[in-house]
C-alpha distance (Angstrom), angle and dihedral (degrees) to the residues before:
residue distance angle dihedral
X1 . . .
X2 3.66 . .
X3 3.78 115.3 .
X4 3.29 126.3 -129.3
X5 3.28 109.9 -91.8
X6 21.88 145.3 -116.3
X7 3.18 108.1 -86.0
X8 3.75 98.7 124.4
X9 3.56 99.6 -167.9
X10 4.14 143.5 24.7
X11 3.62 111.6 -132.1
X12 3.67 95.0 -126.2
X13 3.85 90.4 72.2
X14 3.97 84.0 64.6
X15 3.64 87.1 55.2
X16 3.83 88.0 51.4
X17 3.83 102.0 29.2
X18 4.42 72.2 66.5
X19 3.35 100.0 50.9
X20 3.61 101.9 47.8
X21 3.95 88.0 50.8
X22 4.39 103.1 114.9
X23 3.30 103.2 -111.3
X24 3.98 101.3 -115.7
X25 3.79 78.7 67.6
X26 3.53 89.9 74.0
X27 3.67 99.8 34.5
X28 3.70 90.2 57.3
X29 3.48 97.3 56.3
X30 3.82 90.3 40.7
X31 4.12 70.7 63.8
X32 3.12 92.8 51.4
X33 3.67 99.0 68.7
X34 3.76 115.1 -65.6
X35 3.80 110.9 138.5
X36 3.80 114.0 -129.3
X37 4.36 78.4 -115.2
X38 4.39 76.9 75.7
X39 3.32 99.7 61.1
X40 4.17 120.6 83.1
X41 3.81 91.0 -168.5
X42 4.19 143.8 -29.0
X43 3.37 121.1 -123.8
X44 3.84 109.0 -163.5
X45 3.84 95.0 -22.1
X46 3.58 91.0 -45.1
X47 4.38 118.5 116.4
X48 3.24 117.5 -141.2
X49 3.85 96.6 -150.0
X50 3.77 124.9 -130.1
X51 3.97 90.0 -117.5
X52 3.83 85.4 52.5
X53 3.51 92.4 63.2
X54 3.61 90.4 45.4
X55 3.79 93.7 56.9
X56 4.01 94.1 47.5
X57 3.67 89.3 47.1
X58 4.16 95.2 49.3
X59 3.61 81.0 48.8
X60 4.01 103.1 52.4
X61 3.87 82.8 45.4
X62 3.35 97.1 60.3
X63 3.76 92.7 -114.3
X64 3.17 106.0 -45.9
X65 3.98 120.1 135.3
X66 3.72 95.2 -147.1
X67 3.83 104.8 127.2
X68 4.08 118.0 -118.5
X69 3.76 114.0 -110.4
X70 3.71 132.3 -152.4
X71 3.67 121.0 -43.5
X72 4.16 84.3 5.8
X73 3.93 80.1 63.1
X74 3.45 105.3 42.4
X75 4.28 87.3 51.4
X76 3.53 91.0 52.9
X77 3.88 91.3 42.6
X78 3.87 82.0 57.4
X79 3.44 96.2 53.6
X80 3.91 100.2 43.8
X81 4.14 84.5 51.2
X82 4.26 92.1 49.5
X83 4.30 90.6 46.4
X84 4.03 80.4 47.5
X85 3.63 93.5 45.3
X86 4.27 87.4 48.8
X87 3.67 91.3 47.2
X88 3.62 91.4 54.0
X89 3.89 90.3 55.8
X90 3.64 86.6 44.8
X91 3.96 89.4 56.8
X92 3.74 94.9 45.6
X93 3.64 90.9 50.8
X94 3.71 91.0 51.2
X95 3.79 93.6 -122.0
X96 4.00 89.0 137.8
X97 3.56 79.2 68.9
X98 3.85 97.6 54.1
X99 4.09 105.1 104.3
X100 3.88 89.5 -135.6
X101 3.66 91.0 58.5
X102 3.78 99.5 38.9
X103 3.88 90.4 54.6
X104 3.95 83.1 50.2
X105 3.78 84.4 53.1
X106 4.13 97.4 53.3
X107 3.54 93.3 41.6
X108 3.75 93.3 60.4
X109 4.06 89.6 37.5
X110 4.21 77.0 48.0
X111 4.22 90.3 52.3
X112 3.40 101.1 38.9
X113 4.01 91.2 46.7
X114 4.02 90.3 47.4
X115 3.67 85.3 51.4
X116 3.98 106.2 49.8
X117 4.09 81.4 43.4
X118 4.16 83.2 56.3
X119 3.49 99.5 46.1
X120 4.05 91.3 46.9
X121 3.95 85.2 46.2
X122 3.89 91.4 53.6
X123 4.11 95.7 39.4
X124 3.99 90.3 53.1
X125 4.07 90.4 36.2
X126 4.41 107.4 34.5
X127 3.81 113.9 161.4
X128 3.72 117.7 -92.7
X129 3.45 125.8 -122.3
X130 3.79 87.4 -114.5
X131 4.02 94.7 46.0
X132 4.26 82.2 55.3
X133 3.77 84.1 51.3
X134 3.35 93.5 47.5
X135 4.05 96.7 48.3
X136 4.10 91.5 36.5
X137 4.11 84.9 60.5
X138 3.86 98.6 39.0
X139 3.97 82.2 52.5
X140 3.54 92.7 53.3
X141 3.92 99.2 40.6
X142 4.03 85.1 62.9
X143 3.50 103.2 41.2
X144 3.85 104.6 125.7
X145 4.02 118.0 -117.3
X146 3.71 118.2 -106.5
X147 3.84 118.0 -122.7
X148 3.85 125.0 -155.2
X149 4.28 107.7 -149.5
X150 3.50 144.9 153.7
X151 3.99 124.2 -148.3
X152 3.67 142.8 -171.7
X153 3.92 119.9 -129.4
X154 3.83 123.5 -151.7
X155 3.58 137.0 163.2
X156 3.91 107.2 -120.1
X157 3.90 133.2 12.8
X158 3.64 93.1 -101.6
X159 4.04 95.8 72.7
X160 3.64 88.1 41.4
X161 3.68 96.5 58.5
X162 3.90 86.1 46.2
X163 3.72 89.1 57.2
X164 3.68 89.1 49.3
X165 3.65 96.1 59.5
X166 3.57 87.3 38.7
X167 3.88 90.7 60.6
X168 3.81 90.4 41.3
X169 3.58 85.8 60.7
X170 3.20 95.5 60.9
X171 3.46 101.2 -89.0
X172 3.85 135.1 172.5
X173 3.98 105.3 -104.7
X174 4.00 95.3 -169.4
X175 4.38 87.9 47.2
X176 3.10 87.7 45.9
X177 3.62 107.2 47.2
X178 4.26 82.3 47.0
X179 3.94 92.2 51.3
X180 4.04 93.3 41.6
X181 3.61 118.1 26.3
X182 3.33 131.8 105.0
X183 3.95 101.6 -163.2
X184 4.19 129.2 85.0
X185 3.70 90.7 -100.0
X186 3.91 93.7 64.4
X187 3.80 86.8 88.2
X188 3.44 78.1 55.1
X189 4.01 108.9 58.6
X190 3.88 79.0 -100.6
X191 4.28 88.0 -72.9
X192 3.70 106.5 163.7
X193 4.32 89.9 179.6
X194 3.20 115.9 -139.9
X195 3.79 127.4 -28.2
X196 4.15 152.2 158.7
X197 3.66 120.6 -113.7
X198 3.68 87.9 -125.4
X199 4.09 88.6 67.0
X200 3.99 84.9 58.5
X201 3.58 140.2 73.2
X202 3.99 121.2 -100.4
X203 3.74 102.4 -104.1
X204 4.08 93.2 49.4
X205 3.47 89.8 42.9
X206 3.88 103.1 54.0
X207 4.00 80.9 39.0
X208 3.97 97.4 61.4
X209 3.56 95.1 33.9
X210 4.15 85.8 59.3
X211 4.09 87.8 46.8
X212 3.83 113.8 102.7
X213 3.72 109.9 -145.1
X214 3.55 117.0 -75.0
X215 3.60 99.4 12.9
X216 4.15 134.9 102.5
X217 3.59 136.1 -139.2
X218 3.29 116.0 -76.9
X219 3.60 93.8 -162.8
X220 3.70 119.9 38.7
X221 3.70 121.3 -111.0
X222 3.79 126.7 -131.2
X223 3.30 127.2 -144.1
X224 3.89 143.8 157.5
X225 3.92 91.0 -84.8
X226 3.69 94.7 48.7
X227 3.70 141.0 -83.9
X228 4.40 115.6 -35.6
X229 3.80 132.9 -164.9
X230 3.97 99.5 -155.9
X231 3.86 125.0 -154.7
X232 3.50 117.5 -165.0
X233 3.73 119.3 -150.2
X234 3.78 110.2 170.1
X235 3.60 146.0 7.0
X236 4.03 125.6 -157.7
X237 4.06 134.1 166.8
X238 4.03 110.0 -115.4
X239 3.50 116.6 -86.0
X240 4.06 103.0 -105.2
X241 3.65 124.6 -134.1
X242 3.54 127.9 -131.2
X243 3.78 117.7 -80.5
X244 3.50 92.3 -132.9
X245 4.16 96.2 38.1
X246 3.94 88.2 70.7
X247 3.97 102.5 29.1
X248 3.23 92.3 119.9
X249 3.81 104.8 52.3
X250 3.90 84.4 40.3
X251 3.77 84.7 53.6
X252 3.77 97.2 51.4
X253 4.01 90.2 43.0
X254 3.95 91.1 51.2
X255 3.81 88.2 47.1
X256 3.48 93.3 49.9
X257 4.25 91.1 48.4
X258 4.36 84.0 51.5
X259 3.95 84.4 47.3
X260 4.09 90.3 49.1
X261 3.62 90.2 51.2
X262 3.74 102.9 46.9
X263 4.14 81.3 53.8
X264 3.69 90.1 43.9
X265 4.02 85.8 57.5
X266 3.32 99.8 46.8
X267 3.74 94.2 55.3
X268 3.96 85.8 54.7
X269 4.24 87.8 60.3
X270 4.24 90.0 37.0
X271 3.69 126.2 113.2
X272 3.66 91.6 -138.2
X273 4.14 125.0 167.9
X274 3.63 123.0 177.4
């Protein structure tokens, strides 16, 4: 019965948005300005920039700004000056000029733009204290109740509507649910503990959410596993964590709500034609 249960960009495609970059791109902006001190190495007149390095080793880290050390550097070094080496090739061989891999090239250029945009959005704009408040108690005000039942599963309508009138008759709904049903929790008394409607499928749902306390189906419900007579025993509200337990998921959510807007709004003021 119980079903089975923003970030706009992987780092890696900075690693790769780099590599792919012709290589009088990065000789003109060694032009530009960059002191020789910039560069961590030149492969066939073309520097690989200190902030180059930087990117490809945030990215091989997962993210992380920790600098690479020693022989962790001198790997990574390795493998910035091989993908260099390939992207070379790939320029002699005209490849940048093959349509499949200059839409590969924009769409990275598109990610990594969309994220530096985000992460400027979210430094000028972070969450207040109050807006992870506000979102924390929203969160809680909808958080479904939690219902404690037991229920009886048969194969066809038929057997349910004999369970029914053996219920209304005073029956044993535990025995019952032992001698009749066909689920796991017949060895049970048909107890399923304690649960969220979420963690069920529609039809039982919507059926013990309708139950008063106490009482059983009077009808029996259908669902994909077959056809269940449903006892509800309890009812309770969630049990709340602490505000400042889950601040920082609440935090991250808000942030990403804030983000969603600021998108939202500048779809309203967008030229856009599908």
């Amino acid at each position: 019965m119980r079903k089975t249960s923003f970030s706009l960009i992987i780092l890696t495609a900075v690693l790769l948005a780099a590599c792919t970059r012709p290589a009088e791109d990065t000789s003109k902006a060694a032009d530009e300005g960059k002191s020789a001190k910039a560069a961590v190495a030149t492969i066939n007149g073309q520097k690989l920039s200190a902030e180059l390095f930087d990117a490809f080793a945030m990215a091989i880290r997962g993210g992380t700004q920790e600098p690479l050390e020693g022989e962790q550097r001198e790997q990574a070094l390795d493998q910035l000056i091989n993908m260099t080496l390939a992207a070379q090739a790939a320029e002699k061989d005209g490849l940048a000029k093959d349509p499949a891999v200059q839409a590969r090239i924009e769409l990275l250029r598109t990610q990594i733009l969309a994220e530096a945009a985000s992460e400027k959005y979210i430094k000028a704009n972070p969450a207040t204290d109050e807006e992870i408040r506000a979102e924390f108690d929203a969160q809680v005000a909808t958080m479904p109740k939690e219902y404690k039942a037991r229920h009886i599963l048969v194969d066809n309508k038929e057997s349910a509507d004999a369970i029914i009138a053996k219920l209304q008759a005073g029956g044993d709904f535990a025995k019952l649910a032992t001698a009749e049903s066909k689920d796991s929790s017949a060895s049970n008394g048909g107890d399923l503990g304690w649960f969220s409607p979420q963690t069920m499928v529609k039809p039982f749902a919507d059926a013990v959410a309708a139950l008063e306390k106490g009482k059983f189906t009077q009808q029996p419900v259908q669902s994909e596993f077959g056809w269940h007579v449903i006892l509800l025993e309890d009812v309770r509200s969630p049990e709340v964590p602490e505000f400042e337990q889950v601040k920082p998921q609440v935090e991250m959510f808000t942030q990403r709500k804030k983000l969603q807007a600021y998108l939202e709004e500048l779809r309203k003021t967008a030229s856009i034609q599908k």
